[in-house]
C-alpha positions as CSV (number, residue, x, y, z in Angstrom):
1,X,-26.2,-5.8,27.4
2,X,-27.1,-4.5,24.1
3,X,-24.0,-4.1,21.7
4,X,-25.4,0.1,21.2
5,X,-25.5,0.0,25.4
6,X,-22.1,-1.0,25.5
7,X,-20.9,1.3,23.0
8,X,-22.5,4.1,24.5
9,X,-21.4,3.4,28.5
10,X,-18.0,2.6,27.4
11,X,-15.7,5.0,28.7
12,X,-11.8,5.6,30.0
13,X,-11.3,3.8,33.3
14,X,-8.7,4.7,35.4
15,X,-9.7,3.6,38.9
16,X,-10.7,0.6,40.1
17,X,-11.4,-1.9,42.8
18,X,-9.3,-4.7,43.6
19,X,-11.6,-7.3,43.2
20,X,-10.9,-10.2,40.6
21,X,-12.0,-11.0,37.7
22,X,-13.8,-14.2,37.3
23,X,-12.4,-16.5,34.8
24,X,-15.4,-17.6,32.6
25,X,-15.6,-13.3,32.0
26,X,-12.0,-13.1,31.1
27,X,-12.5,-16.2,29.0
28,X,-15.4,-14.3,27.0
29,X,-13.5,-11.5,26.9
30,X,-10.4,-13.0,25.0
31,X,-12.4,-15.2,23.0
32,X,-14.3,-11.7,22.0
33,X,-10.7,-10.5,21.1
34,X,-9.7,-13.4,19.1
35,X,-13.1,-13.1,16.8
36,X,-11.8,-9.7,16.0
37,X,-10.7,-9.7,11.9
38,X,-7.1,-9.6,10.5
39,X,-5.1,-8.8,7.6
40,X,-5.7,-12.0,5.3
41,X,-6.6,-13.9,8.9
42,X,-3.0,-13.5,10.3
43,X,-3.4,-13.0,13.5
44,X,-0.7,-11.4,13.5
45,X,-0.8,-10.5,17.6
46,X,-0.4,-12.1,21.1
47,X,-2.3,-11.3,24.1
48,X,-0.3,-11.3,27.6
49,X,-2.6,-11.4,30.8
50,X,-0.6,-9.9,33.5
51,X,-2.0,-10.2,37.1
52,X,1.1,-10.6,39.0
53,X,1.8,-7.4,40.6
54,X,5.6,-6.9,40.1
55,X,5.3,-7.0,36.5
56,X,2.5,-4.9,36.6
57,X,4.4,-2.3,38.4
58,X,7.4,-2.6,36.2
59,X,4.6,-2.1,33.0
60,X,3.4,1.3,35.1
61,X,6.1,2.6,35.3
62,X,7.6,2.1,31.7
63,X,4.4,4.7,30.8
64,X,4.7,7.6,29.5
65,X,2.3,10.3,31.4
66,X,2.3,13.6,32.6
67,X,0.0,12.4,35.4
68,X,0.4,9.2,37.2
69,X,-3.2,8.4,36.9
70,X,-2.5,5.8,34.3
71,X,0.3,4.4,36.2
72,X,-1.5,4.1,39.3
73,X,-4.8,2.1,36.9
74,X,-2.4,-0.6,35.9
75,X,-0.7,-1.1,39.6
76,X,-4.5,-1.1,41.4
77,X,-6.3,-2.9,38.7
78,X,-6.8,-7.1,38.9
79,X,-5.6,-7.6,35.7
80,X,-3.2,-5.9,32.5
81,X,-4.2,-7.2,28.9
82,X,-1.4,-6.3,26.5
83,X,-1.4,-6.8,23.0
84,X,2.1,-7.3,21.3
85,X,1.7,-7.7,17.1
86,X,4.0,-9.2,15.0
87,X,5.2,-7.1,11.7
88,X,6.6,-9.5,10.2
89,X,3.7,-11.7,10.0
90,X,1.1,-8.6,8.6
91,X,1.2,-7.0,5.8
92,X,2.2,-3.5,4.8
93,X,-0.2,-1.4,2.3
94,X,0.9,2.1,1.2
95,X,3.4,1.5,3.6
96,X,1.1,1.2,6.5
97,X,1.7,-1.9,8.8
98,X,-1.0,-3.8,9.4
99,X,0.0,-5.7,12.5
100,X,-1.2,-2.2,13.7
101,X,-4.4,-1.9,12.8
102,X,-5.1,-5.9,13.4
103,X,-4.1,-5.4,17.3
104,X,-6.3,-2.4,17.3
105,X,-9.4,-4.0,16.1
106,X,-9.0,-6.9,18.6
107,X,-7.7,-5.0,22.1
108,X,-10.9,-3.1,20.6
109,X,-12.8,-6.0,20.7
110,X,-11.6,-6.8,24.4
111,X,-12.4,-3.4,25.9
112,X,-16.0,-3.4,24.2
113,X,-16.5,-7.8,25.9
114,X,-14.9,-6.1,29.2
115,X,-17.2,-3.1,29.4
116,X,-20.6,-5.7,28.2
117,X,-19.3,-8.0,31.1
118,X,-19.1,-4.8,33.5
119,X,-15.4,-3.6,33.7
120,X,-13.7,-1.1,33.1
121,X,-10.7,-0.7,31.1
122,X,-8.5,2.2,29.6
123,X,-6.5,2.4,26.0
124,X,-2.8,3.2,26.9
125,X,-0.3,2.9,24.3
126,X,2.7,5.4,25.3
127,X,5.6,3.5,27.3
128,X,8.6,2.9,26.9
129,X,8.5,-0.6,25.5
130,X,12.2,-2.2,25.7
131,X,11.2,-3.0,30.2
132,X,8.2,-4.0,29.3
133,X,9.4,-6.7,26.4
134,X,12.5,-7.5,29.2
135,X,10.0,-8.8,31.8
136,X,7.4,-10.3,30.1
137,X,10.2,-12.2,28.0
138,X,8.5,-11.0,24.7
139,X,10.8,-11.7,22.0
140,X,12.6,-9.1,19.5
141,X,10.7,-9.4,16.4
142,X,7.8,-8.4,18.2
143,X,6.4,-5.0,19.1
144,X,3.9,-3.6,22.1
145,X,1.3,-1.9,20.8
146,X,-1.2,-1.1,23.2
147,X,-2.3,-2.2,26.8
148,X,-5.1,-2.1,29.0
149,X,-6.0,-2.3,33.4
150,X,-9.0,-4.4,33.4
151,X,-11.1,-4.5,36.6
152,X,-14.3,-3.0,38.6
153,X,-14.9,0.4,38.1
154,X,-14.5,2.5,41.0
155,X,-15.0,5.7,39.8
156,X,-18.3,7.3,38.8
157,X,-17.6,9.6,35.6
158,X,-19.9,11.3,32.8
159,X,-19.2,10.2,29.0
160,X,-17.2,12.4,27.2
161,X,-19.3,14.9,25.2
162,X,-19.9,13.2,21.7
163,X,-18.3,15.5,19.3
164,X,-20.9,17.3,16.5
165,X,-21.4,14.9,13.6
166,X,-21.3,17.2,10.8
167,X,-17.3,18.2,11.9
168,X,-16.3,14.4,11.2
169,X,-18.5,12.3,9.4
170,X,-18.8,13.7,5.6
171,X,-21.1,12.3,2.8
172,X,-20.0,11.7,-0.5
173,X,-16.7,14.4,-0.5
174,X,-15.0,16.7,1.9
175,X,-16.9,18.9,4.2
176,X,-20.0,17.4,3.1
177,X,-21.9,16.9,5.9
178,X,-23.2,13.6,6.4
179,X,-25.9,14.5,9.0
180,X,-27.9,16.6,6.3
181,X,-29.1,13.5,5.1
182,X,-29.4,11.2,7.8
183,X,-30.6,13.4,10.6
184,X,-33.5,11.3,12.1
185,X,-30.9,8.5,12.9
186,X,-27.7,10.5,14.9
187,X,-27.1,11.2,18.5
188,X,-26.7,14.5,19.5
């Protein structure tokens, strides 16, 4: 698929269908992850592949949701990537940890390889984390940043509305709207 297709059919997934996912997918998939760039090349992350359902349903229910629809993604779907980062292995700049923003670029970098390899997959990253680190054995000095159901979309849903260029992107200072310029080249 074209890396503009992918961008652009990516979406939120929260239903799918139980069938597996092949290995040689998942494998590009978590190599996709671990090209992603990091702080001085850290790496300052783990992946966890969960497919056993137990665990997943102890991971749903440590969400935080005021719908279940979430919970009920990571209990139907094949497969739960997690990524857990390690602070004390990233940096910190203007007192901004990095481990963050290195686990984001590469569970970024998984969802974008799941969605060119036809899965879906949706960002979660509010749970309660101390059940999830008790059974998957992760160990204190690390913290769960985000997770992910993996699997074959079910549902049938319409992209989000892109949100008007000129309210986000700016050119050159504040509220200077970058699309003034650059017209001919935007979606709209």
């Amino acid at each position: 698929m074209d890396f503009y297709d992918v961008i652009n059919t990516r979406k939120s997934i929260k239903k799918f269908k139980s069938t597996e996912i092949k290995d040689d997918k998942l494998g590009r998939m978590i190599n996709a992850a671990m090209m992603a760039p990091s702080w001085k090349n850290k790496t300052s992350y783990k992946f966890i592949i969960v497919d056993d359902d137990y665990k997943k349903n102890i991971i749903a229910s440590a969400v935080n949701n005021s719908s279940d629809e979430a919970k009920e993604a990571i209990k139907d779907a094949p497969v739960v990537a997690l990524i857990i980062g390690e602070p004390e292995d990233s940096g910190n700049i203007d007192e901004k940890p990095l481990y963050l923003v290195d686990s984001a670029i590469a569970m970024e970098h998984f969802i974008l390889a799941a969605s060119n390899e036809g899965y879906g997959a949706c960002w979660i990253a509010s749970f309660e984390e101390k059940s999830i680190k008790d059974i998957l054995n992760i160990p204190d000095n690390f913290k769960v940043v985000a997770l992910t159901p993996i699997g074959e979309i079910q549902e049938e849903k319409s992209h989000n509305p892109i949100k008007d260029v000129n309210e986000h992107v700016f050119l050159n200072t504040w509220n200077t709207p970058f699309s003034r310029k650059h017209e001919q080249t935007l979606l709209r």
